[in-house]
C-alpha positions in Angstrom: 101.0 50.1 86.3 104.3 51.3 84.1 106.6 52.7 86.4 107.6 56.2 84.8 111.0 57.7 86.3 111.8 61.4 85.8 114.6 63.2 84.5 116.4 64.2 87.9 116.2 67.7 88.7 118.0 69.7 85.8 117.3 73.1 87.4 121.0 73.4 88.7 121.6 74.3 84.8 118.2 74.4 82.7 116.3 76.7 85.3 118.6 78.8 86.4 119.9 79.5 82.9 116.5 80.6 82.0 117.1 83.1 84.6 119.4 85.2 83.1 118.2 88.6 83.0 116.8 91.9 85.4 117.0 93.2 89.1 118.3 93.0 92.5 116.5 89.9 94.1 115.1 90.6 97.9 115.3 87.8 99.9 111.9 86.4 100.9 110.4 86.0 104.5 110.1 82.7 106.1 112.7 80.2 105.6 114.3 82.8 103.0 117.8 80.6 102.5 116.1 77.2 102.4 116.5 76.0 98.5 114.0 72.6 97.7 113.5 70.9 94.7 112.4 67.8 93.5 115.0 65.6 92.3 113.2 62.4 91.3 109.7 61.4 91.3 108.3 57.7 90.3 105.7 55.4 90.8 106.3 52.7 93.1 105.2 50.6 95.7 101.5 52.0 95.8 99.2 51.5 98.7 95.8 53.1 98.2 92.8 54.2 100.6 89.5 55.4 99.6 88.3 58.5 101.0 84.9 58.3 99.7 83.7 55.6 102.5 85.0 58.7 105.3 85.1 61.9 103.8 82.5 61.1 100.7 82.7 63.4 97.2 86.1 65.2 96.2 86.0 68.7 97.5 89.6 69.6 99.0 93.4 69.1 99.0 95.5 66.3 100.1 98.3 67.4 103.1 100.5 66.3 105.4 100.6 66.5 109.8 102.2 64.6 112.1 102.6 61.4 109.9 99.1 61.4 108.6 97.5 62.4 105.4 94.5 64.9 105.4 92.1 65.4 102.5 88.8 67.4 102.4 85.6 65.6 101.4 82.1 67.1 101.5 81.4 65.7 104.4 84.5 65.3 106.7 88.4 65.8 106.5 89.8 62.6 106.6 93.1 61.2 108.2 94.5 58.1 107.3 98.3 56.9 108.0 101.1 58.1 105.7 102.8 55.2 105.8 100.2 52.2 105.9 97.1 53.9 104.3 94.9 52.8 106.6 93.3 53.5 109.9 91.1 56.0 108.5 89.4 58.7 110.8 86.7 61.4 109.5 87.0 64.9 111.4 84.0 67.1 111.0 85.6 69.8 112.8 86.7 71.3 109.5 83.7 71.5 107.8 81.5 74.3 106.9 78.5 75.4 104.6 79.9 77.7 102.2 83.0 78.0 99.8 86.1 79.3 101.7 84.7 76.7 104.5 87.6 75.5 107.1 89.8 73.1 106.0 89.2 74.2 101.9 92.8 75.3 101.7 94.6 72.7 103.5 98.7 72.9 102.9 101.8 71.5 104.1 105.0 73.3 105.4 107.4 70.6 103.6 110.4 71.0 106.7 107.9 70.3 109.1 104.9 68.4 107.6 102.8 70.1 109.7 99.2 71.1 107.7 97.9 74.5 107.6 94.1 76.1 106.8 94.5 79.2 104.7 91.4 81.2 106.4 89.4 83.6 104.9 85.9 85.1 103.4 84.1 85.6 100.2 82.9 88.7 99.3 80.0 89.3 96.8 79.5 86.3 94.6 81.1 83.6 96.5 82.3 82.0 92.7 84.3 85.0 91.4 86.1 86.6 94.8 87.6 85.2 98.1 90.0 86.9 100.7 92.3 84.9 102.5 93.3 86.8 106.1 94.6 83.8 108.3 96.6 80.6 108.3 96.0 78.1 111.5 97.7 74.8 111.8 96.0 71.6 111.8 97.5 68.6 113.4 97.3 65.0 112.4 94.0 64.2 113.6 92.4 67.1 111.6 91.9 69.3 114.9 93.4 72.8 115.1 96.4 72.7 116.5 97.2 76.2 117.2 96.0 79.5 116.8 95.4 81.3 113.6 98.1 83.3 112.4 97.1 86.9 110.9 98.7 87.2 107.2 100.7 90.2 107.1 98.4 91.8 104.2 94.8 90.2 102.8 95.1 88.3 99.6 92.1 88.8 97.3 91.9 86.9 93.9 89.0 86.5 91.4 87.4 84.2 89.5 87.4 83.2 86.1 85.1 81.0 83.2 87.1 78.1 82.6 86.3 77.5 78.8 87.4 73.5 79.4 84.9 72.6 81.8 82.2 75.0 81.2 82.2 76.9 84.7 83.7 79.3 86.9 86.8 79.1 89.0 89.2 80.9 91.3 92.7 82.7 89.8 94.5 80.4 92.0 96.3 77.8 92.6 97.6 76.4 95.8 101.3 74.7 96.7 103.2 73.3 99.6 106.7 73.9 100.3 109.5 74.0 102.3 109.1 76.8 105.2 106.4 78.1 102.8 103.3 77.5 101.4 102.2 79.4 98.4 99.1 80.6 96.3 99.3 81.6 92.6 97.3 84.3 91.2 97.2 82.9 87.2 94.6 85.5 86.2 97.1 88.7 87.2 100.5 86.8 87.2 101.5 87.3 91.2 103.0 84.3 93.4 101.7 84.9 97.2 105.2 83.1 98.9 103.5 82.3 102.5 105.2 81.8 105.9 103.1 79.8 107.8 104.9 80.7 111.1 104.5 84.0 111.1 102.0 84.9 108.4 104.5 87.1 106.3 103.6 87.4 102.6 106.2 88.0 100.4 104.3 88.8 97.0 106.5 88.5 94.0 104.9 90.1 90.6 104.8 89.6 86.8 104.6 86.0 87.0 103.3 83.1 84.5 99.5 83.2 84.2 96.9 80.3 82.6 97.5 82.1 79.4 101.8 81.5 79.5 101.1 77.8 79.2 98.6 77.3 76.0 99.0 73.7 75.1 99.5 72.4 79.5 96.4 73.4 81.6 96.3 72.6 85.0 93.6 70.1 86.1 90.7 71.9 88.2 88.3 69.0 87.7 88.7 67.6 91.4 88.5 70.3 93.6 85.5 72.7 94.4 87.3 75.3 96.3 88.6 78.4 96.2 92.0 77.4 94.4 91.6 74.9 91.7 93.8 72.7 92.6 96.9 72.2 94.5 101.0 71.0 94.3 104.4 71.7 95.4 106.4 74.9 95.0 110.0 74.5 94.6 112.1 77.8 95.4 116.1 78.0 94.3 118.0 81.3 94.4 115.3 83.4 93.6 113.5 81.0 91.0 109.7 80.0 92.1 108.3 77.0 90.1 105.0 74.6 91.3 105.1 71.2 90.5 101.8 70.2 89.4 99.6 67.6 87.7 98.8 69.8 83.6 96.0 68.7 81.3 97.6 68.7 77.6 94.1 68.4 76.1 93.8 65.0 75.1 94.4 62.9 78.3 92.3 65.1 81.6 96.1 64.5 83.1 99.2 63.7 81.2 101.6 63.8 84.1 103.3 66.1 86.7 104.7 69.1 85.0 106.8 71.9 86.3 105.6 75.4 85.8 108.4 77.7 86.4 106.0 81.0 87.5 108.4 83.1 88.6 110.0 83.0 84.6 107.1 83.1 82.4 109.9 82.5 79.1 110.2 79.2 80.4 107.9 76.3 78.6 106.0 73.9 80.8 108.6 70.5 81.8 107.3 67.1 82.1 108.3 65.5 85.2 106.5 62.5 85.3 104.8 61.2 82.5 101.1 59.1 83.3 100.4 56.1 81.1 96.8 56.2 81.1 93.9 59.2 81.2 94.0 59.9 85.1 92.1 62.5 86.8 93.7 64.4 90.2 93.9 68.1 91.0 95.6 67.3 94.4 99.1 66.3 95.0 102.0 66.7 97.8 105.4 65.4 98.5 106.8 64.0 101.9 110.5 64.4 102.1 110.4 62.9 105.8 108.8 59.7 104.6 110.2 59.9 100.5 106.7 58.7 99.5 104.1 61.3 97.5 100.4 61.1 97.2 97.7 62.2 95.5 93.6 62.2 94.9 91.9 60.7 92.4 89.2 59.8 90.3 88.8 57.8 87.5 91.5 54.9 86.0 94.1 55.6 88.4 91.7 54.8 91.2 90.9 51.3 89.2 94.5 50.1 89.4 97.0 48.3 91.2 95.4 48.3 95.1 92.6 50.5 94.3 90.0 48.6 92.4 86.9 49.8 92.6 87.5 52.9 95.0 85.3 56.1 94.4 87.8 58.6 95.6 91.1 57.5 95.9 94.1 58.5 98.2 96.9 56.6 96.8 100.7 56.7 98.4 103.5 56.0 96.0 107.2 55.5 97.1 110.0 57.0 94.6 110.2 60.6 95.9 113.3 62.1 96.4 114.3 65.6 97.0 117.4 68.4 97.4 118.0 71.1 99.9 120.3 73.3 100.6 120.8 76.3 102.8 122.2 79.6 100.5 124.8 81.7 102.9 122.5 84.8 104.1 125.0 86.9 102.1 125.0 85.3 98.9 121.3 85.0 98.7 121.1 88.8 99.0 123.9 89.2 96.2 122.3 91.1 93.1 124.5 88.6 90.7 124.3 85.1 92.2 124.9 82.5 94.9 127.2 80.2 95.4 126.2 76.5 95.2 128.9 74.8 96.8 126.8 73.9 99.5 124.4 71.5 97.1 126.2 68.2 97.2 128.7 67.7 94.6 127.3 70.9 92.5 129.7 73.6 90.5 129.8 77.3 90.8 127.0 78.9 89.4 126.3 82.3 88.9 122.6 83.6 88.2 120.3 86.2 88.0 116.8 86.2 89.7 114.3 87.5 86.7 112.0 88.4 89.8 110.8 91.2 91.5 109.7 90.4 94.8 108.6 92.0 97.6 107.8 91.5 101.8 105.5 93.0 103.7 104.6 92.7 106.9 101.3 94.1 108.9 100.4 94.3 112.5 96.3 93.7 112.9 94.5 95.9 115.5 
């Protein structure tokens, strides 16, 4: 396979410039301070497992616990070992009958790599509305690992006809970060920024939708769940932006592009360009282990070490990232932040073009 390496992360001038104008910024819950971004992704030193054999037909996400990887099949969660790809162990104890089933929503809390099941319920037609009301880790043999945690408010999205692939889906898409996870309403334009510890939401409004990015899509093919597909949310004074694989029409998935939601004025950025027509929904980053990995169907699962695997969980080395912690003070400045504390980085002086919003709910 071509090795592809990516522009390092340009955000410390490119993104935050396209923030330039609007309000006061509220610092969000969870690890509110804690900046990550990707600086360079590439493909290298790939070791591949197929899921099918475990877990059997695509269904879920791909996510990270205690030095495993997790993905969803239709018939099991499987684990298999982050760094060696193999040892693979199916888990049924995830596994339901219905759409919103447990272990549908799997994510990963980037500082910890510990996995979390966004819980909840559909509601009338089970393709058009779901209500997530929990989040409950899972550990690294796909077993709950802890109790669920109540989300400080219910977070309802609908559905939607995708005109592409000639069915219905759900307004949202999933992401793993650091101290957060995320879900993207890209029907209504509304980022749901997650703490997994605690459940806090903070919702942040008038973000990108489907429509803000005409000639990227992002690729729903692989997942039947109740977010289309799932990548990694990056977070940096204010500016939300998910990493994830984008259909540009002619190949089912040209590469890993960033979608900077939080500024809808900002075009869709290639990250890593693909060589060939691949086909993944699913992909998340492990800082701890500077590896990503993915799920997929098609070409990419008939390369390299994965000849002839129906669903493929592939591990590629090349991943770097950067994080830094913004003083509490700064980050709750109306003009800026200071990023001294980013390695090597200048001054720079911003403006979130964000509204955002915490709230937090105590169930009976």
């Amino acid at each position: 396979m071509t090795k592809f390496i990516s522009t390092p992360f340009a955000a410390a001038g490119a993104l935050f410039a396209a923030a330039a104008v609007s309000v006061a910024t509220v610092v969000p819950a969870g690890a509110a301070n804690e900046s990550f971004v990707i600086s360079s992704i590439e493909f290298t030193d790939s070791l591949a497992y197929d899921a099918d054999l475990t877990a059997g037909d695509d269904r879920g996400f791909v996510a990270l616990s205690g030095g495993s990887l997790l993905w969803r099949g239709d018939s099991a969660v499987v684990t298999v070992d982050g760094m060696t790809m193999t040892d693979g162990v199916a888990s049924t104890n995830l596994i339901g009958d219905f759409d919103g089933a447990p272990g549908d929503l799997l994510l990963t809390d980037l500082s910890t790599e510990i996995a979390y099941d966004v819980i909840g319920v559909t509601s009338g037609d089970p393709e058009t509305l779901f209500t997530a009301t929990d989040v409950r880790p899972v550990g690294a043999d796909a077993e709950y690992s802890g109790a669920a945690v109540s989300l400080s408010e219910d977070l309802t999205w609908e559905g939607y006809f995708d005109e592409n692939l000639e069915e219905d889906h759900f307004c949202s898409y999933a992401a793993s970060g650091w101290g957060r996870i995320a879900i993207w309403d890209t029907c209504t334009g509304v980022l749901y920024d997650i703490d997994p510890v605690t459940g806090v939401v903070t919702t942040v409004t008038d973000v990108a939708t489907d429509a803000t990015y005409p000639d990227i899509n992002r690729n729903s093919g692989e997942s039947d769940t109740t977010a289309v597909g799932a990548g990694v949310l990056e977070y940096a004074s204010g500016v939300y932006s998910i990493v994830a694989p984008g259909y540009d029409g002619v190949n089912s998935v040209a590469g890993l592009y960033r979608f900077t939601v939080s500024d809808p004025s900002v075009p869709a950025e290639l990250v890593l360009a693909f060589d060939s027509d691949y086909d993944l929904s699913s992909f998340v980053v492990s800082p701890a282990m500077g590896a990503w990995f993915v799920h997929v169907e098609g070409e990419m699962a008939e390369s390299e070490d994965s000849v002839g695997m129906e669903e493929a969980l592939i591990r590629f080395g090349g991943f770097t990232s950067s994080r830094w912690t913004m003083p509490e003070e700064e980050a709750l400045a109306e003009t800026g932040i200071e990023a001294g504390a980013l390695a090597g980085a200048a001054l720079m002086s911003i403006l979130a073009g964000v509204v955002v919003a915490a709230r937090r709910r105590v169930r009976a």
